[in-house]
Kinemage of the C-alpha trace (Angstrom):
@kinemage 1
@onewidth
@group {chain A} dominant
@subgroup {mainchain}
@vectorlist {calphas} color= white
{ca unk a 1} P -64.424 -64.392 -7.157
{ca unk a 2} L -64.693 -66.806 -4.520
{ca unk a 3} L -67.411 -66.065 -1.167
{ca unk a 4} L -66.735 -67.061 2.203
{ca unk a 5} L -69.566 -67.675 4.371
{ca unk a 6} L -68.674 -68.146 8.204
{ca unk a 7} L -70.860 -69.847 10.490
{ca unk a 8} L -70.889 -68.495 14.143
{ca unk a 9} L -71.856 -69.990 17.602
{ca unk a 10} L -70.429 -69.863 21.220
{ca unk a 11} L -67.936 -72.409 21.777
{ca unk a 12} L -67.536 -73.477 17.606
{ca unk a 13} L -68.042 -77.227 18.629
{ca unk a 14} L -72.333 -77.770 17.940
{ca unk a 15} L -74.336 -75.613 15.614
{ca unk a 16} L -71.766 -73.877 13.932
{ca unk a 17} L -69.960 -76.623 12.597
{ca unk a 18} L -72.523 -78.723 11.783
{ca unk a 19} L -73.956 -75.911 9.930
{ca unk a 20} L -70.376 -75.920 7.833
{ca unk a 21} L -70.444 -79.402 7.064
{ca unk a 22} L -74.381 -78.925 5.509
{ca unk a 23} L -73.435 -76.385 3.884
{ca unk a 24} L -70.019 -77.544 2.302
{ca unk a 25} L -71.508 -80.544 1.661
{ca unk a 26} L -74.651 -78.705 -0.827
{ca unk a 27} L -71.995 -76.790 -2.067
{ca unk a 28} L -69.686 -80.093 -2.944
{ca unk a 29} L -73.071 -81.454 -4.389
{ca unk a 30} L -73.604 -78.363 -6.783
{ca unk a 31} L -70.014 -78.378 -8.115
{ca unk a 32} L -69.668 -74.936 -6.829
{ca unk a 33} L -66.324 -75.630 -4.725
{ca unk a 34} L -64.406 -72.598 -6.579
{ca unk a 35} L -67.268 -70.434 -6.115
{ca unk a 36} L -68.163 -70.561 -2.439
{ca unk a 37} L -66.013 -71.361 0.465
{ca unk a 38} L -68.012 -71.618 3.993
{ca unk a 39} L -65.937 -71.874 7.145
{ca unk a 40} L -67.194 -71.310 11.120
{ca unk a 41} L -65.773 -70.079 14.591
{ca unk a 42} L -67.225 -69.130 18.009
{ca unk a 43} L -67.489 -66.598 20.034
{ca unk a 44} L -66.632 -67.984 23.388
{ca unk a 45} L -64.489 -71.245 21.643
{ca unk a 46} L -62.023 -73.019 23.301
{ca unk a 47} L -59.138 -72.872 20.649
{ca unk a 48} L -58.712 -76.864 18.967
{ca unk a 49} L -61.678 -78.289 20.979
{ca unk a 50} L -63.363 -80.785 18.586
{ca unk a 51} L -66.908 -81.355 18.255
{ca unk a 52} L -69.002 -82.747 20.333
{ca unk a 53} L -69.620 -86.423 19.980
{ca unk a 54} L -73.552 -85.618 19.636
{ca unk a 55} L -72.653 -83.073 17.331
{ca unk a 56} L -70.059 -85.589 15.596
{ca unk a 57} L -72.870 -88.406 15.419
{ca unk a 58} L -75.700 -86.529 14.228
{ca unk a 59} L -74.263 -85.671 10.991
{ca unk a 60} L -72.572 -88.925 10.874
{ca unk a 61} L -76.170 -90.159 10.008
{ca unk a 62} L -76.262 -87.837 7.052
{ca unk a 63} L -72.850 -89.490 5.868
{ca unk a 64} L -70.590 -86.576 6.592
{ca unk a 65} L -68.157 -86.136 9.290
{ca unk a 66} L -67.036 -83.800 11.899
{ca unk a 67} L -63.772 -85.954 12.874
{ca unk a 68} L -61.174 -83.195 11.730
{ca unk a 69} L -62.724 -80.266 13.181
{ca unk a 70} L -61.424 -78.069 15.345
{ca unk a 71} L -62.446 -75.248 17.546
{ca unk a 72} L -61.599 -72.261 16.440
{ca unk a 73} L -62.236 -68.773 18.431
{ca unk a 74} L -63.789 -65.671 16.295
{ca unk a 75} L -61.398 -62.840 15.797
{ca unk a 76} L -61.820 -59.195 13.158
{ca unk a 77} L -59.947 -60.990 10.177
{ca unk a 78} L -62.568 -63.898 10.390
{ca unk a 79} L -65.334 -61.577 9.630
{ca unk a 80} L -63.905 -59.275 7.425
{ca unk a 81} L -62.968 -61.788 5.266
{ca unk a 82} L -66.025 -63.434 4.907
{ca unk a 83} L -68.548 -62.060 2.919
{ca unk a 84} L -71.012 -63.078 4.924
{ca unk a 85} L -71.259 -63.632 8.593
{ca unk a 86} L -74.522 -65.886 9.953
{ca unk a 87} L -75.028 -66.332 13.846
{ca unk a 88} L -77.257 -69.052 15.770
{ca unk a 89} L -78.699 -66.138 17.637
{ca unk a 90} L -79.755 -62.720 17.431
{ca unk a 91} L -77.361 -62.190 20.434
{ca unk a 92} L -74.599 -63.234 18.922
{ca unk a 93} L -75.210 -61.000 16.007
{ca unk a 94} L -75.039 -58.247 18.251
{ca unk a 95} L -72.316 -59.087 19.848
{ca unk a 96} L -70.255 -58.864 16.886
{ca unk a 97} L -71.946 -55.496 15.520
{ca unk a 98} L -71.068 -54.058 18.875
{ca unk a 99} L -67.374 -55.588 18.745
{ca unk a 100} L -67.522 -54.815 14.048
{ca unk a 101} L -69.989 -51.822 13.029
{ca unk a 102} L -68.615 -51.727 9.832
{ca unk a 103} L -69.827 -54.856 9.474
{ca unk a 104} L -73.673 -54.324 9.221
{ca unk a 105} L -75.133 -55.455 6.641
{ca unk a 106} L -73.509 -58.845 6.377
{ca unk a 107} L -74.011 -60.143 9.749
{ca unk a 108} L -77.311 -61.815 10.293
{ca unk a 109} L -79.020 -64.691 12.273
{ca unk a 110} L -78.973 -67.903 9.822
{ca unk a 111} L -82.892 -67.908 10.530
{ca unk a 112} L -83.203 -63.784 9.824
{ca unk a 113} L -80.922 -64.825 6.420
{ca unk a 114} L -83.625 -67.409 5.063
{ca unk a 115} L -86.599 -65.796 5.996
{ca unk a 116} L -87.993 -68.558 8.840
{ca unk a 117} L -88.293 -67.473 12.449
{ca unk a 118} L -86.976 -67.287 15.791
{ca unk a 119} L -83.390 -68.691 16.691
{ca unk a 120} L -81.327 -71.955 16.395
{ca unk a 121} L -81.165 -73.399 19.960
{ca unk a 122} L -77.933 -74.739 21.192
{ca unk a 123} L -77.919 -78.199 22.176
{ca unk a 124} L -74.775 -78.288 24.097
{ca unk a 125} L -75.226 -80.400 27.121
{ca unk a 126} L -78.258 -82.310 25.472
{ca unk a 127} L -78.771 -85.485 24.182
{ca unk a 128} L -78.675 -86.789 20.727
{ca unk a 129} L -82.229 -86.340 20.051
{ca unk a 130} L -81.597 -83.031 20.873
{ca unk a 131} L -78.587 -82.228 18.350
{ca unk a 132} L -80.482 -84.676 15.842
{ca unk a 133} L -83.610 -81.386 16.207
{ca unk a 134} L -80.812 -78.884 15.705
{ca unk a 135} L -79.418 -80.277 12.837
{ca unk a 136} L -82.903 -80.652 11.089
{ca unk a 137} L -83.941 -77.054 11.935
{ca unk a 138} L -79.769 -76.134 10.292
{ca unk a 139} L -80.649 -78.208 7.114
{ca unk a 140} L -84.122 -76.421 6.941
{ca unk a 141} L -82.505 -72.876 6.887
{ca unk a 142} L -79.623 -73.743 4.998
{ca unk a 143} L -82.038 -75.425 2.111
{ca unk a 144} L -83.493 -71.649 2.051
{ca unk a 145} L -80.204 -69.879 2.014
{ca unk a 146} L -78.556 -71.912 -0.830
{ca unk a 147} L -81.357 -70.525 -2.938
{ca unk a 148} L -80.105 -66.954 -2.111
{ca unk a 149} L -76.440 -67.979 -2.429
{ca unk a 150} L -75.779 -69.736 -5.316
């Protein structure tokens, strides 16, 4: 049985996606393509808006690419499908809760999911250095969900 794991933000064009593409790409690495499916969506997103070109060249430098995605806004199907549901903030994990109750217990902040602490700040508006941070403090959570997820 395959697992979907769906990545939330605000607008689905920063953290979110780059947080699919990390994760996708560990999964590609493991062989585990049949097993696990990870996808992402925002809250607030402005449907087909691509990435931000920060977002775009920070994981450039990791060798993967955000060129194809799209915006894409959160809706009921998206996280009932998914098996699990992991915001950037504790906010947004509320928000959907408040929208989803029957969705406890698979909706949590990607930090509250691996066990480090506080929230992953959005970069949107920043600089490169600052989506270049994000993305490091992404790869550092995902590297401590994989070990609950595969």
């Amino acid at each position: 049985m395959m697992k979907e794991i769906l990545f939330v933000c605000t607008g689905n064009t920063c953290r979110s996606p780059m947080a699919e593409v990390l994760l996708r790409d560990t999964i590609a690495q493991a062989g585990l393509e049949d097993a696990l499916q990870t996808s992402s969506a925002g809250l607030a997103a402005l449907e087909g808006a691509p990435a931000t070109i920060h977002a775009c060249a920070a994981v450039k430098a990791l060798g993967l690419s955000l060129e194809k995605h799209r915006a894409r806004l959160l809706t009921k199907d998206l996280v009932e499908q998914a098996d699990l549901v992991l915001t950037m903030t504790a906010r947004q994990a509320e928000t959907i809760l408040q929208a989803l109750p029957a969705a406890s217990g698979k909706v949590f902040t990607l930090p509250q999911y691996a066990g480090t602490a506080g929230e992953i700040a959005d970069p949107y508006g920043g600089d490169l250095a600052s989506y270049r941070l994000c993305l490091l403090d992404l790869q550092e959570n995902i590297n401590h969900i994989w070990k609950k997820i595969k």
